[in-house]
N, C-alpha and C positions, 0 to 999 in steps of 0.2 A: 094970280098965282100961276105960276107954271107948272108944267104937267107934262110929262113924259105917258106918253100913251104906246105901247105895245104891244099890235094887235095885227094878226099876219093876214086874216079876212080884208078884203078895202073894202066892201058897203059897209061892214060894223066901223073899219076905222076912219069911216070919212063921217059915218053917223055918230058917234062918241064924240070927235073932233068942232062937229058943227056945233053939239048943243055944249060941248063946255066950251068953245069959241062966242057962243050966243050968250053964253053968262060968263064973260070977261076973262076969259082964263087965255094964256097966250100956251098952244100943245104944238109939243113935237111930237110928231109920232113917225113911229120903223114899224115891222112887217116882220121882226126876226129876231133872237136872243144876243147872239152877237151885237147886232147894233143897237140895243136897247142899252147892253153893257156900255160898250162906248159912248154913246150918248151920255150916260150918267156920269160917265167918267171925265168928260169934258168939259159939263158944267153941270152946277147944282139945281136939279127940280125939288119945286115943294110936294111935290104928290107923284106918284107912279102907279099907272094902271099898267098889269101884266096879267098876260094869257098866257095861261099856263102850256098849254100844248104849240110851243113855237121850232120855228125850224133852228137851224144850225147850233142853239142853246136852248134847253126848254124854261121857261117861267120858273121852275123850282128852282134851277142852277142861276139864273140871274138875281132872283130873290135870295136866294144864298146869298151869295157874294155882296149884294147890296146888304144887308144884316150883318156881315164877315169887316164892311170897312165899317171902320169907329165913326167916321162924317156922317155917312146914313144912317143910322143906330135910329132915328124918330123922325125917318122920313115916311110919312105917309103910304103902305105902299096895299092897292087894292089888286087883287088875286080874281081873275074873271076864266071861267069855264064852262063846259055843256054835263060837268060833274058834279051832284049836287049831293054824293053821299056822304054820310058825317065823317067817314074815315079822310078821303079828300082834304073836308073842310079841318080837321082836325092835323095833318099835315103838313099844310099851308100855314097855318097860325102856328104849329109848333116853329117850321123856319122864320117865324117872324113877322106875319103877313098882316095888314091891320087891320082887312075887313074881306070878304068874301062875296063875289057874283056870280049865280049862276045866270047861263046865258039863257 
């Protein structure tokens, strides 16, 4: 599976990267909304981990936009944060979000 991971921390994204690298997954991962967007944009991931508080795009506005094109409409897309209240979780899935981590 491929997998877009972004995650603007580098010990979380080189820890996420290793263990779904260790279970066969080939991950790109960025550090920033902007190039998480681009990344998607250039080719197709089966799964997208996004943190919601990123710089230059935040998580919400990229998960937007990924739910906004018709291509990703049942792309996998996991919503990771240090926010664990239901209003959060409840925001995230209304823009589309498939599943929720608190960090």
């Amino acid at each position: 599976m491929d997998v877009l991971l972004v995650e603007p921390e580098p010990a979380m994204s080189a820890l996420l990267q290793s263990v779904l690298e260790s279970r066969g997954h080939a991950v790109t991962a960025v550090a920033d909304g902007e190039s998480g967007w681009e990344s998607y944009q250039s080719r197709h991931f089966s799964m997208v981990i996004l943190e919601w508080l990123l710089p230059e795009m935040d998580g919400l506005e990229v998960l937007r936009r990924l739910r906004t094109d018709y291509l990703n409409k049942n792309t996998p897309i996991i919503m990771m944060t240090a926010y664990g209240d239901s209003e959060s979780v409840k925001r995230a899935v209304d823009l589309g979000a498939s599943d929720f981590i608190v960090k």
